[in-house]
C-alpha positions as CSV (number, residue, x, y, z in Angstrom):
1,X,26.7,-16.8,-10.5
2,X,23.3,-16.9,-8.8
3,X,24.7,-19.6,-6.4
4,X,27.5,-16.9,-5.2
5,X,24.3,-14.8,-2.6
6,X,25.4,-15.1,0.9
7,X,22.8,-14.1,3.4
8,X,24.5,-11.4,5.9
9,X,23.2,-10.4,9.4
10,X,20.7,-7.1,10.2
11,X,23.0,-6.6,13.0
12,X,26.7,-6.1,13.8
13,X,28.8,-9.4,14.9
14,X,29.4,-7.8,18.7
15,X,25.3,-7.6,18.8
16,X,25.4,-11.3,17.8
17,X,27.8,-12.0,19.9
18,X,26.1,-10.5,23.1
19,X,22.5,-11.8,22.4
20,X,24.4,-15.6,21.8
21,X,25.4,-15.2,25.5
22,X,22.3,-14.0,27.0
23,X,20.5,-16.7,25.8
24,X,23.3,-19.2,26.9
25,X,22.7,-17.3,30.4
26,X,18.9,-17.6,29.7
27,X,19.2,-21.4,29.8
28,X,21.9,-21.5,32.4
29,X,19.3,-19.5,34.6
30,X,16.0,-21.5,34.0
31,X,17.3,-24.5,31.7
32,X,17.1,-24.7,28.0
33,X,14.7,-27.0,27.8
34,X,11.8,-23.8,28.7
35,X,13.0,-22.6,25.1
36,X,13.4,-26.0,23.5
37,X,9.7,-27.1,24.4
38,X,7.8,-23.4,24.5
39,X,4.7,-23.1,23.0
40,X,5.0,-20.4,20.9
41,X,2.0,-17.7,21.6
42,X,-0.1,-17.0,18.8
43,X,-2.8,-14.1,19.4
44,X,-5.5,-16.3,18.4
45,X,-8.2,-17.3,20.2
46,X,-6.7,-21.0,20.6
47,X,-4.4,-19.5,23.1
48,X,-6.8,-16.6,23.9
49,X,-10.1,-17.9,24.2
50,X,-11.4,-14.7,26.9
51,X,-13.5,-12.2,25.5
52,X,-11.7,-9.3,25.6
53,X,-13.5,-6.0,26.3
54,X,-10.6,-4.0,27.6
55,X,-11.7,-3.9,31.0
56,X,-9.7,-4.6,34.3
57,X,-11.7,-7.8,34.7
58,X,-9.7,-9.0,30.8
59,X,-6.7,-7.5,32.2
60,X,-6.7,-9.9,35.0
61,X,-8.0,-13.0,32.6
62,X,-4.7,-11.7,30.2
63,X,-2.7,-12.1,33.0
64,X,-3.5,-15.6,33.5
65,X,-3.3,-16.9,30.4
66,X,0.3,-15.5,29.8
67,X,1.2,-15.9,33.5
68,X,0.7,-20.1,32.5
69,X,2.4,-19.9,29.5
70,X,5.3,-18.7,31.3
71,X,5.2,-21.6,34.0
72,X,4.1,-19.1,36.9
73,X,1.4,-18.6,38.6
74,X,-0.9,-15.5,38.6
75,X,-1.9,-15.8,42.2
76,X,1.5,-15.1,43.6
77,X,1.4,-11.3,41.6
78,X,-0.6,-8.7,41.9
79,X,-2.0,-6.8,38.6
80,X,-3.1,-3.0,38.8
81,X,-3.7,0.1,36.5
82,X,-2.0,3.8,36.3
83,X,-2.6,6.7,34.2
84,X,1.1,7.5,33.0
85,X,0.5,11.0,33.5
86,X,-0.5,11.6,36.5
87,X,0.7,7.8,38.8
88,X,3.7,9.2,40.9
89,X,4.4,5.0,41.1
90,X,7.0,4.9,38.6
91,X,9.0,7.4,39.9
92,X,9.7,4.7,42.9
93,X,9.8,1.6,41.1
94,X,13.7,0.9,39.5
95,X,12.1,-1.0,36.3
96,X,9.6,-0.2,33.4
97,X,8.9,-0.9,29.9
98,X,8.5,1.2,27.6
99,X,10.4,4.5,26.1
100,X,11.2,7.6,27.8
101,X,7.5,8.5,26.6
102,X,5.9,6.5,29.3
103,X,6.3,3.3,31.0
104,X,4.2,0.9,29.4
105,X,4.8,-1.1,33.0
106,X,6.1,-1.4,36.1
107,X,7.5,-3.8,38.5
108,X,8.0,-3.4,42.2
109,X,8.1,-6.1,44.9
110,X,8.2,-5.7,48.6
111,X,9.8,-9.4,50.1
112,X,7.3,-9.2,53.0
113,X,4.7,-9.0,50.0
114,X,3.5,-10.5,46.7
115,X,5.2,-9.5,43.7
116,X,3.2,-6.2,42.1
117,X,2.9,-5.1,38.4
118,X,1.2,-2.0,37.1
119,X,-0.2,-1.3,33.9
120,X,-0.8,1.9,32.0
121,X,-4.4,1.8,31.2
122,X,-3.7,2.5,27.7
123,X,-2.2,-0.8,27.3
124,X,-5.9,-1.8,27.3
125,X,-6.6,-0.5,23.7
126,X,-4.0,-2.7,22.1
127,X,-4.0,-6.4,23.6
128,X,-0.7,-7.3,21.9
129,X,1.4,-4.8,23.1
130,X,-0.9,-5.6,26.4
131,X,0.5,-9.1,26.0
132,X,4.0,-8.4,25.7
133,X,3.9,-5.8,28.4
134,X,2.7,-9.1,30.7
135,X,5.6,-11.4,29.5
136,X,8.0,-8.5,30.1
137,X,7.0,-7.5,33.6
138,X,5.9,-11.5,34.8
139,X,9.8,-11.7,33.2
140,X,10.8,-9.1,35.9
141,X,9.1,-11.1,38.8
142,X,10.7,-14.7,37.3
143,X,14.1,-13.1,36.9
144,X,14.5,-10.6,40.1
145,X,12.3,-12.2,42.7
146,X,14.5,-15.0,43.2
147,X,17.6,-13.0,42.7
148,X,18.9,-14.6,39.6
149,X,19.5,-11.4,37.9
150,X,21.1,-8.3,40.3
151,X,18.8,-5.2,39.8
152,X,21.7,-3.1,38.6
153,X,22.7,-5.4,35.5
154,X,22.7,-2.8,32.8
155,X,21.9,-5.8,30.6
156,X,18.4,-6.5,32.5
157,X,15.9,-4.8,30.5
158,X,17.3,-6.2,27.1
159,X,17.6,-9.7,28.7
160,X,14.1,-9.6,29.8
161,X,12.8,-8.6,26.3
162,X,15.1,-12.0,25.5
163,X,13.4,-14.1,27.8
164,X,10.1,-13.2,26.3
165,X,11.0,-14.7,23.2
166,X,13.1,-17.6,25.0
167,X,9.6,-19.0,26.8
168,X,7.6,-18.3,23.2
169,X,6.2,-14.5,23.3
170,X,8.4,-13.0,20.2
171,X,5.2,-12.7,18.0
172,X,4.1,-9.9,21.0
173,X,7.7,-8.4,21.3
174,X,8.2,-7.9,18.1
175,X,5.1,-6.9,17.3
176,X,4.8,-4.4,20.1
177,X,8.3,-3.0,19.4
178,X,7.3,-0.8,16.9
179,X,4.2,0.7,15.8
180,X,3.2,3.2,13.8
181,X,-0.1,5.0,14.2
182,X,-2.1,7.2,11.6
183,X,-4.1,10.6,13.2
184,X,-6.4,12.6,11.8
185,X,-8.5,15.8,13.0
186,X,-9.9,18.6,11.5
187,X,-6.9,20.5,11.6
188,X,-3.8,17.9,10.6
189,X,-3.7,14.7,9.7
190,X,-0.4,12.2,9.7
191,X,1.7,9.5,11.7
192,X,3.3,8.7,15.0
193,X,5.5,6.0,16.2
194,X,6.1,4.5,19.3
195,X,8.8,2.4,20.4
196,X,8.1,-0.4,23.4
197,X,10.8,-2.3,24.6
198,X,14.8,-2.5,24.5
199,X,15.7,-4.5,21.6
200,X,15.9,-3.0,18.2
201,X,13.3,-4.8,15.5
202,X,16.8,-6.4,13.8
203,X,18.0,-7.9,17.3
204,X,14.6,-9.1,18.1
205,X,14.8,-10.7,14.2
206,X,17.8,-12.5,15.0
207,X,16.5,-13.1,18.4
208,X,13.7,-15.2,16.5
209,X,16.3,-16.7,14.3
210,X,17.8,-18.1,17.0
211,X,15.1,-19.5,18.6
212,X,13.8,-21.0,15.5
213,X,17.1,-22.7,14.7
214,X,17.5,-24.3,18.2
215,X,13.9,-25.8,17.8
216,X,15.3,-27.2,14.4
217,X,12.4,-25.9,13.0
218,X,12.8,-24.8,9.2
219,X,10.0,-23.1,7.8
220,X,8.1,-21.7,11.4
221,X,4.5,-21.2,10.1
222,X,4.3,-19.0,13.5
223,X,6.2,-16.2,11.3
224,X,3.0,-15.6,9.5
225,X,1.9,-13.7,12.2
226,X,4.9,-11.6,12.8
227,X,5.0,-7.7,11.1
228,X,6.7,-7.6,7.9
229,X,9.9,-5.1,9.2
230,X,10.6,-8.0,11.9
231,X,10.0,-11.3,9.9
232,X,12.1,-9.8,7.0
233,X,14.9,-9.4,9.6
234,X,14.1,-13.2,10.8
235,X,14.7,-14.0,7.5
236,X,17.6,-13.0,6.9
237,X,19.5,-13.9,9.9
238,X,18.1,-17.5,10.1
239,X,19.9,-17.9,6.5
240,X,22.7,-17.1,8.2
241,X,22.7,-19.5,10.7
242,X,22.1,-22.1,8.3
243,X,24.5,-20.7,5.1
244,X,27.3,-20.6,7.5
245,X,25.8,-23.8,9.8
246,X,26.4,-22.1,12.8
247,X,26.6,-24.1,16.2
248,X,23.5,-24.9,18.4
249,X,24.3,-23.7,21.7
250,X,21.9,-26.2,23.1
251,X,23.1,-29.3,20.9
């Protein structure tokens, strides 16, 4: 009887079905291989070695470490900082990350110029969702500079969340995607939440699934570092792909 458990999905068979073909786009776009041979990013000093003292000067030393690990180069964008509430910037630039809250980033690029992302300056308390904020907007410049993706693709922002995790920065997405906060003062004292991103933590589980199972890797020690609602959800869904021995769609 114990031997009758079959692992089911965290998320519906059309989300499945759409995520399959974004990453068969993904490869079709910048070659499977980038997924099939991505590092995956710990935050560890290994691939983190900077001091990190939340200063512009880190910011820029962040953007070159993840700008490398993406296969791009840090000199061709442009890095600066904005203070959500009061930067008029993102009410001219088409793409951000972040919830209607606040725009964690922005991306804006003039052809005559280099390529441009901003930064909330709060990013700088947190460096992982400061690292997944980087992979998301360097996704914008690798995806929309060179016209590979049209601006107006209602699938863009989800897709770039995906290609984070394609080149090897799901520990940050998913990591970043949702947090929970604990406040105190002398007057009240409870809990917030904040939601970065466009995938859900169940399609960013899957998401990880999937790029675990292309790899042919079976046990990734990597999901050690991954939050417990997220890896529980990677869990699951790998099982799947191997209960039901799903196809690689890279071979």
């Amino acid at each position: 009887m114990f031997g009758l458990f079959k692992p089911t999905l965290p998320i519906t068979e059309e989300q499945r079905q759409r995520m399959d073909r974004s990453f068969l786009l993904l490869a079709s776009l910048i070659g499977a291989k980038r997924l099939l041979e991505a590092t995956v990013v710990l935050p560890t000093s290994e691939h983190f070695p900077d001091p990190y003292d939340r200063s512009e000067s880190a910011l820029h030393l962040m953007l070159n470490r993840v700008a490398v690990q993406m296969g791009m180069n840090s000199g061709d964008v442009s890095v600066t900082l904005f203070v959500a509430e009061h930067d008029m910037t993102k009410s001219l630039v088409p793409f951000y990350s972040g919830d209607s809250s606040g725009a964690a980033g922005l991306y804006h690029h003039d052809p005559s110029k280099k390529a441009q992302i901003s930064i909330d300056e709060k990013q700088l308390k947190d460096p992982v969702s400061l690292v997944a904020t980087l992979a998301h907007e360097l996704g914008h410049v690798l995806l929309l500079r060179p016209g590979l993706v049209s601006r107006d693709d209602p699938e863009m922002e989800p897709l770039n969340d995906l290609l984070t995790i394609f080149l090897g920065f799901g520990i940050f997405t998913a990591n970043a995607a949702f947090q929970f906060e604990q406040h105190s003062d002398h007057r009240s004292q409870g809990w917030s939440a904040h939601r970065q991103g466009y995938l859900s933590e169940a399609e960013i589980g899957f998401a990880l699934a999937r790029f675990a199972y292309e790899r042919r890797e079976a046990k990734p020690r990597w999901t050690s570092f991954l939050a417990t609602n997220v890896a529980a959800h990677m869990k699951r869904s790998l099982a799947w792909l191997r209960q039901n021995s799903r196809p690689r769609l890279f071979g």
